[in-house]
Steps between C-alpha positions, in 0.01 A plus 500: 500500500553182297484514127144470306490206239380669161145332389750407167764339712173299678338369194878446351503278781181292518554468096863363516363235802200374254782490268716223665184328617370450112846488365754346720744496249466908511695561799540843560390596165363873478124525404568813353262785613400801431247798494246418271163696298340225519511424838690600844796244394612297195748208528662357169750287641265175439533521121902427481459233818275324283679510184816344698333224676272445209152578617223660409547815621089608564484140689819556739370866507152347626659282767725830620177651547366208698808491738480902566334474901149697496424761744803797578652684277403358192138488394479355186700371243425419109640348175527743239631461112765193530565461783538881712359492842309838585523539879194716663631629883275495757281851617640473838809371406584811382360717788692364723805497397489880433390501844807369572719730326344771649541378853915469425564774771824514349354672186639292282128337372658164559783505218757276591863569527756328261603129559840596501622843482845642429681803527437741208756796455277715235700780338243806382448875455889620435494855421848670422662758785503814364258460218083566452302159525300474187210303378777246386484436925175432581468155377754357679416685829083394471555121378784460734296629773136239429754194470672606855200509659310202277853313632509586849096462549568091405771483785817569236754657737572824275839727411456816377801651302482824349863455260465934450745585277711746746863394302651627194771739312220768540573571844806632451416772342165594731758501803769690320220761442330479858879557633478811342158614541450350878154652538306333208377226726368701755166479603327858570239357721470156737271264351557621131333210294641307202376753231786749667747222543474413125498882410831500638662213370346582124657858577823387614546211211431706257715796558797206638381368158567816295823587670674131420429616138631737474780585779846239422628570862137396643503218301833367603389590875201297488680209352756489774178513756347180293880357631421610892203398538566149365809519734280544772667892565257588818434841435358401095333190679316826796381683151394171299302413817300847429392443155356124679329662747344834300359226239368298772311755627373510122447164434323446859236781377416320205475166662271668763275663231481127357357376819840255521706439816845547420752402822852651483636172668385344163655744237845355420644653205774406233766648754344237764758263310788684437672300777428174336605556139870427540386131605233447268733555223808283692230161537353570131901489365635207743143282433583541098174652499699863359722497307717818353466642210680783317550653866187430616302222757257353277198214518467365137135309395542241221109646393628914551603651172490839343436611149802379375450125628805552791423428844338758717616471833434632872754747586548482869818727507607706263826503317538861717439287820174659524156292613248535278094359658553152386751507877273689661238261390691182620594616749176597645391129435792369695350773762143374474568129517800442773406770741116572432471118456265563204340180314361714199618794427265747301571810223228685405686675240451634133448225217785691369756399720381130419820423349714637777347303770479156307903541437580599913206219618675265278868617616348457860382129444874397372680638820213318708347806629186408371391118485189273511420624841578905416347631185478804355222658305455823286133618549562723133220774458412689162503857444243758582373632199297827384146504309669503213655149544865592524727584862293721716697856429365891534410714218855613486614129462677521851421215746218516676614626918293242733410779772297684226354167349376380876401881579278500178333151619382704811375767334288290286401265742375755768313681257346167449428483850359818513260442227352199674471646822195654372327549843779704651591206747898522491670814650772627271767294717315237458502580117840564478599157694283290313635708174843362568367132599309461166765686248799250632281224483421535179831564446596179625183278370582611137868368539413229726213347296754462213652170494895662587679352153244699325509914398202685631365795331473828789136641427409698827162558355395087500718478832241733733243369330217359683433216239675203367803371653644773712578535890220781513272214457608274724560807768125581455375144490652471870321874618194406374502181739671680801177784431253179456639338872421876642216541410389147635560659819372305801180401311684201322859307629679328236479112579585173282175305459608176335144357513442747238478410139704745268394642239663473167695871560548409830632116428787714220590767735585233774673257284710779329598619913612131566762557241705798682754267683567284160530816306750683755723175495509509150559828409814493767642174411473660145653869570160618310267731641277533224345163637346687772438813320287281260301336796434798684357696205282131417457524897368862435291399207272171685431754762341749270305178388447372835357931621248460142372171585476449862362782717702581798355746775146393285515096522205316550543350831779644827703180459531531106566866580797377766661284263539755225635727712742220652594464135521888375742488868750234363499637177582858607799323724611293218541796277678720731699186607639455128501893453723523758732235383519691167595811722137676422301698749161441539322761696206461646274788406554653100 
């Protein structure tokens, strides 16, 4: 189904033509409009139009008003202060085109797709083989996640990459040690979940761990592994490929208890470039881009510099011959641009690493990886923090494990669940499944509603709470409607009646739905999430209004009663809609 027009694009419209017919000169100036308290829209573009072409600006506002055409969308316009235009939209106007939306059998409610979309390679949640995920993971795994599907919802084509870190000196010494205790890895049972694939990869790096501290001949064994596997040996290469797969099986658990699709085809770790780092370094050093220093390949910035005021540069291989991540790096973005044919490619990484990625963006743009027409962007996130204002850590000051942080969410959450199912109407499946649906979501919500630069505080407690700005809100916002449409029943159908008049709750609760498509554009053209977050919880909020004000199952008259539950129906699909795009469940029944 074609595209809806937003009632803001409409009046936009009509303004901008009254415009040029009052103020030739104008061209395509923008009225400026927005969502106004004082009325549906305000324009204050007149006020600087007038200024330039020296008019009174209430007077050319006054003949703008004259030139808007009556009838339509539009149903009246007024001067206000010096020279704003308050825009009132029409009853019907607004009926109908959430009739509209609702009619998209696509369910998209009518939101466009982009004008021109590209190819976006987005790199996110990047655990480390052989190692527990922590709550350090989760933001890059849950933002990552909303902007894939915010991206690929506005006709983006989308890239996953999952750049795991399955490389590093550390594997010589776990094969050295599973060479001589072959068994470790074995699985007692088919089907053994992550929690016993991470028991035995904690088991066996530990005690590989212990012995390379204290056993010279193990240590000098390992090291002379770290040599065969980079050589390619196929036997260490058979061994390395079991620590990948025993922490897939790990991090594919997780991912699956955070409700988050994970493909294999997509998880293409540092080693995915090994091949390539030979020739990355060759076209940095014959471009001038590289140059060596003191033995090693380096990128110098003229705006770099340590403590002591000398350059800091970006080693790309070391004065051992080794690769350090600024080659991996690179070469991933020659990956991503000539053979993925990305035009934006997207990190959402650590603020920490801000430095790192500016330096190997900024190497990329001199060899002409990246250009006007391939950009790439850091999407930095803050850090996770505890109550107490400082990085979220366990009594014990040990980093907080993210299968006990998400199993604690559940816990809370379906005793929530359990307290409000005061009439016994959920089985304890049912419990147990809506449990999990409402403890990640609030899970995600908390993170998600943060604008990503910014640190979030991880309070469980306000997180299942059924007040304020939380997903348990919004979850319960949509059951109450799906419960409202039941018990309608046959006795009432849902049906647009745009001869209606609206009521004041009614007229806010419609203008705010009109908004979805420009607020879903935004908040993916912008990487930020906590755009929608913030209109679905005001979404949430006008229908609470809207339920106090305006009787539903109780209205006056079977066509008022129609229309309300038309709108309760296209509010209830709007909010799973963006839910869904924030990777929430809604269920039906709580």
């Amino acid at each position: 189904m074609a595209s809806v027009t937003s009632l803001s694009a409409s009046v936009h419209q009509r303004l901008a033509t009254a415009l040029r017919a009052a103020l030739p000169e104008a061209g395509s100036a923008d009225p400026l409009l927005r969502r106004s308290d004082r009325a549906d829209f305000q324009a204050n573009g007149i006020l600087a139009l007038a200024k330039k072409a020296g008019a009174n600006p209430r007077e050319l506002a006054a003949t703008v008003t004259d030139a808007v055409p009556a009838g339509g969308v539009i149903a009246g316009v007024e001067v206000s202060g010096p020279g704003f235009l308050n825009v009132t939209v029409a009853d019907r106007a607004i009926t109908e085109n959430l009739a509209a939306r609702l009619a998209d059998g696509e369910g998209r409610l009518g939101v466009p797709y982009a004008e021109a979309p590209g190819t976006t390679v987005i790199d996110y949640a990047q655990p480390n083989v052989a190692k527990e995920m922590h709550v350090g993971h989760l933001r890059s795994a849950v933002i990552g996640d909303a902007v894939n599907r915010l991206m690929e919802f506005t006709g983006e084509t989308v890239v996953r990459r999952h750049h795991i870190g399955d490389w590093g000196t550390q594997f010589g010494m776990l094969i050295e040690y599973l060479i001589d205790h072959p068994h470790e890895l074995d699985h007692e049972a088919a089907g053994d979940d992550g929690d016993t694939a991470m028991s035995n990869l904690n088991r066996l790096y530990k005690a590989a761990r212990a012995l390379f501290d204290a056993d010279e001949d193990f240590k000098a064994r390992a090291r002379r592994r770290v040599v065969a596997l980079q050589a390619g040996d196929p036997r260490t290469r058979e061994l390395w490929q079991r620590f990948v797969d025993e922490s897939k099986i790990y991090f594919y658990s997780v991912f699956d208890k955070l409700d988050m699709e994970i493909r294999d085809a997509d998880v293409v770790g540092e080693s995915g470039y090994n091949d390539m780092l030979d020739e990355t370094c060759r076209l940095l050093e014959e471009s001038g881009v590289a140059v060596r220093s003191e033995g090693a390949l380096c990128v110098f910035f003229d705006d770099v510099k340590g403590q002591d005021g000398q350059p800091t540069p970006l080693i790309v291989r070391k004065s051992d011959g080794g690769y350090g991540y600024a080659a991996t790096d690179l070469s991933a973005i020659r990956d991503r641009v000539f053979h993925l044919k990305a035009s934006t490619l997207l990190y959402v990484v650590d603020a920490r690493q801000a430095l790192h990625f500016r330096m190997v963006f900024e190497t990329a743009r001199r060899a002409g990886w990246l250009n006007d027409e391939v950009r790439a962007v850091q999407l930095a996130f803050g850090t996770v923090l505890g109550a107490d204002g400082k990085p979220f850590k366990t009594r014990e000051g040990e980093t907080v494990r993210l299968v006990d942080l998400l199993d604690e969410a559940v816990q809370r959450a379906t005793a929530v669940v359990r307290e409000k199912d005061a009439l016994q109407q959920l089985s304890e499946a049912e419990i147990a499944e809506r449990g999990a649906q409402v403890g990640i979501g609030a899970v995600k919500y908390a993170d998600l509603s943060t604008s990503a630069s910014r640190d979030y505080k991880f309070d469980l407690d306000q997180m299942v709470s059924l007040h304020g700005d939380t997903s348990v809100y919004l979850q319960y916002a949509y059951a109450r409607i799906r419960s409202i449409l039941r018990k309608a029943g046959g006795d009432a159908r849902a049906e647009a009646r745009p001869e209606l008049a609206l009521e004041p709750a009614e007229r806010a609760l419609g203008l705010h739905l009109d908004q979805f498509g420009d607020t879903v554009a935004e908040a993916a053209a912008e990487y930020a999430p906590h755009k929608l977050t913030g209109y679905l919880y005001q979404l949430a909020s006008l229908l609470t209004a809207f339920y106090d004000k305006c009787p539903v199952l109780k209205a006056d008259t079977a066509e008022q009663r129609a229309n309300r539950l038309f709108l309760c129906e296209i509010t209830g699909a709007t909010l799973h809609r963006g839910m869904d795009l924030l990777g929430i469940r809604t269920p039906e029944r709580l």
